[in-house]
Wavefront OBJ file of the C-alpha trace (Angstrom):
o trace
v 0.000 0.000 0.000
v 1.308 3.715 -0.180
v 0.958 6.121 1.037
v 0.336 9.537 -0.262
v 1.260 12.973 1.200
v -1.647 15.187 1.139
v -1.253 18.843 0.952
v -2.705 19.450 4.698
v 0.469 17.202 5.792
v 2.816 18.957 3.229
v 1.851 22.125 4.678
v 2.747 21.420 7.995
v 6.497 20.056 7.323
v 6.922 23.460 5.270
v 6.208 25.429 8.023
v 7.551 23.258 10.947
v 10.806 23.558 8.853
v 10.667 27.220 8.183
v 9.872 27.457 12.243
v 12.813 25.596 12.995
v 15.357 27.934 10.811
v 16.754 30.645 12.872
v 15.545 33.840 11.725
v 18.348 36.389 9.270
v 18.377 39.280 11.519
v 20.405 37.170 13.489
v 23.027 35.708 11.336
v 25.065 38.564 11.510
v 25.836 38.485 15.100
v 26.811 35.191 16.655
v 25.450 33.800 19.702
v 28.626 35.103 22.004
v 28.581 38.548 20.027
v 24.796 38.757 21.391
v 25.731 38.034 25.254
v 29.008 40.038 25.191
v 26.972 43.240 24.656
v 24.504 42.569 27.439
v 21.689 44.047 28.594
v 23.220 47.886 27.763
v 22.577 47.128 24.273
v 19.083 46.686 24.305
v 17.873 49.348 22.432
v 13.969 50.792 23.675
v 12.796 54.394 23.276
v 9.375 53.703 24.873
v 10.094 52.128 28.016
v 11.362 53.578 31.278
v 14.880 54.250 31.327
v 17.532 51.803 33.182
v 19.803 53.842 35.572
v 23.055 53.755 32.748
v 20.411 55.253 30.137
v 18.978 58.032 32.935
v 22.739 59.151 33.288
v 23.951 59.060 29.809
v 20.888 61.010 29.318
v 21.580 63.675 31.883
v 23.988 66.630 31.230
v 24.985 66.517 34.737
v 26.481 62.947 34.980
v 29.184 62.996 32.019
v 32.304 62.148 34.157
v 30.145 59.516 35.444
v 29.068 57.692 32.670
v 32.952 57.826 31.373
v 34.187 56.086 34.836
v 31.814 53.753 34.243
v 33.036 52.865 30.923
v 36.491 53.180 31.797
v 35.068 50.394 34.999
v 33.486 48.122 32.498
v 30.359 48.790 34.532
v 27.709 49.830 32.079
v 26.758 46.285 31.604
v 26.326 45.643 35.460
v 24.050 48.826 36.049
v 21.841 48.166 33.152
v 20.807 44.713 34.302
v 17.187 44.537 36.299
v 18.515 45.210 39.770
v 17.276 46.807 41.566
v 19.650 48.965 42.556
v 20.509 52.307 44.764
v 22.867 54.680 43.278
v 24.083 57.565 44.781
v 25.343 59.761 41.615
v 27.265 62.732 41.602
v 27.362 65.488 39.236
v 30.338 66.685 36.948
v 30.677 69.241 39.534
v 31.018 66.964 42.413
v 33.593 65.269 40.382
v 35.183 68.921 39.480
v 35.467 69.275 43.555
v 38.386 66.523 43.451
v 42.466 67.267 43.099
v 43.718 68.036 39.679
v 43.813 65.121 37.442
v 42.276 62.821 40.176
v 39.574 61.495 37.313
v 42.190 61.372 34.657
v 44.615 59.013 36.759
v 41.598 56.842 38.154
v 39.983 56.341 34.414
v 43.864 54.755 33.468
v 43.452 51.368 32.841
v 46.175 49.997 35.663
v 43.800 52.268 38.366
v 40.594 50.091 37.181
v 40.340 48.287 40.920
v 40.593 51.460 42.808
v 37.807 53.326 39.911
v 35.830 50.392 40.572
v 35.784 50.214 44.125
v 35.057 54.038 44.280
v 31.899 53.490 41.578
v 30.848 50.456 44.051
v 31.015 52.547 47.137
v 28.261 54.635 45.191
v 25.842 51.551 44.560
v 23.415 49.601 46.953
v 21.655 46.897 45.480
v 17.779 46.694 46.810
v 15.662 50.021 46.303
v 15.840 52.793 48.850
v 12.827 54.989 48.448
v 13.222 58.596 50.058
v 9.857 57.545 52.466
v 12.144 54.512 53.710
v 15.409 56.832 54.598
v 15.269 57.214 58.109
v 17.660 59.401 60.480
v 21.448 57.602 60.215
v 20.308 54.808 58.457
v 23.414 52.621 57.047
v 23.208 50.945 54.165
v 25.849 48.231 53.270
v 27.409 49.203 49.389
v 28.473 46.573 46.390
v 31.930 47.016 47.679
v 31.224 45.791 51.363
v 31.824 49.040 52.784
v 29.059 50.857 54.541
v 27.228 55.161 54.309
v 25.300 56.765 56.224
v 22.265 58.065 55.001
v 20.310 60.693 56.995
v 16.920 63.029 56.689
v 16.715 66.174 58.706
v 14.347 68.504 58.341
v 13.349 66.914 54.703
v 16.677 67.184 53.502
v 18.485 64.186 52.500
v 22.107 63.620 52.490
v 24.687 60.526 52.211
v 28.043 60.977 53.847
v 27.307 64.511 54.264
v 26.688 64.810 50.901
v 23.950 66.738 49.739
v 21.217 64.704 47.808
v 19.900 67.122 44.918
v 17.219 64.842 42.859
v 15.846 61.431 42.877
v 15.053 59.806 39.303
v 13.082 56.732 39.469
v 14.267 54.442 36.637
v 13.487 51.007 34.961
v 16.064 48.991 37.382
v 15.953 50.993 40.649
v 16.956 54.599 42.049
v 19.445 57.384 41.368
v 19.993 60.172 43.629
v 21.594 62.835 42.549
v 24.692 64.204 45.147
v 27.128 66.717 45.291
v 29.684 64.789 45.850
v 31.849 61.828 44.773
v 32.257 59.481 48.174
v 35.450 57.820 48.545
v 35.677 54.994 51.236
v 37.993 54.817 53.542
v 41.032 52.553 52.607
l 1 2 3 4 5 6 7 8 9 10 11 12 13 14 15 16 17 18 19 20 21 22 23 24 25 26 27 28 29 30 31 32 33 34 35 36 37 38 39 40 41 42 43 44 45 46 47 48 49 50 51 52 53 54 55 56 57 58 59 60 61 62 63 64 65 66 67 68 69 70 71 72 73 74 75 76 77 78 79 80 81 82 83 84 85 86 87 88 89 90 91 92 93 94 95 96 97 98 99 100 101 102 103 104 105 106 107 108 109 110 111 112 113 114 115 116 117 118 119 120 121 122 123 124 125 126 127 128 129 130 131 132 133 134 135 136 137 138 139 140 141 142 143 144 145 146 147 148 149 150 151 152 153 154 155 156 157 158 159 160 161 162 163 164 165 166 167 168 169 170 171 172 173 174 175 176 177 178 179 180 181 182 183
């Protein structure tokens, strides 16, 4: 006896082997290609931004966003969090010596740029309604700050906190000044 293919059962091979093929837009990039650029190069106008976008975004946070590059930190800030980070401005970085940024974006100073950007980061959301009077909160880099409200005005190691932007991945305020942790 034989047997016949009928076009119902022809059909469905075609497309079960079209389904299987792995689509073009990807051919250019391999697999590896696609992780090594992480979540950073997602690109989305319409959704909230992720704390690297906010500052990259923000004419205030230049220096920033170049120590983070110079860190090979991007990556780590864009993922989902959540995170706390305490972000100063180009001023608070203009407050530093003389060629203090300079020397720390050098590539043999990476460890001491990164432990300075990780000093700046707590991972878990701290809204401003949670701060409470000398509250400590433990940083990526196992090193602790103080964060205090007095009188509504916030501050973190004495530094003044300007702004809060919510973002996609967690919280960024805003300070006046870069914290360095005690060696």
């Amino acid at each position: 006896m034989k047997t016949y293919l009928t076009f119902p059962s022809l059909l469905v091979m075609i497309l079960f082997a079209f389904s299987c093929a792995k689509p073009s837009h990807d051919i250019d990039k391999t697999e590896e290609e696609s992780q090594a650029e992480g979540q950073s190069s997602v690109q989305d106008d319409e959704s909230q931004k992720n704390i690297v976008q906010a500052a990259i975004g923000s004419p205030d946070h230049k220096t920033l966003v170049a120590a983070l590059k110079a860190a090979d930190y991007v990556n780590a800030l864009s993922n989902a969090g959540p995170f706390t980070v305490f972000a100063p401005t180009d001023e608070a970085f203009a407050k530093l010596p003389e060629g203090t940024v300079e020397n720390l974006t050098k590539p043999e100073n990476k460890l001491k740029l990164q432990n300075i950007l990780e000093y700046h980061v707590y991972v878990g959301v701290i809204r401003e309604s949670m701060i409470q009077d000398s509250m400590n909160l433990n940083q990526v880099n196992g090193k602790n700050v103080s964060v205090t409200k007095k009188g509504g005005k916030l501050q973190v190691n004495g530094a003044d906190i300007l702004a809060t932007v919510q973002t996609s991945n967690g919280i960024i305020y805003v300070i006046d000044t870069v914290l360095l942790p005690a060696e």
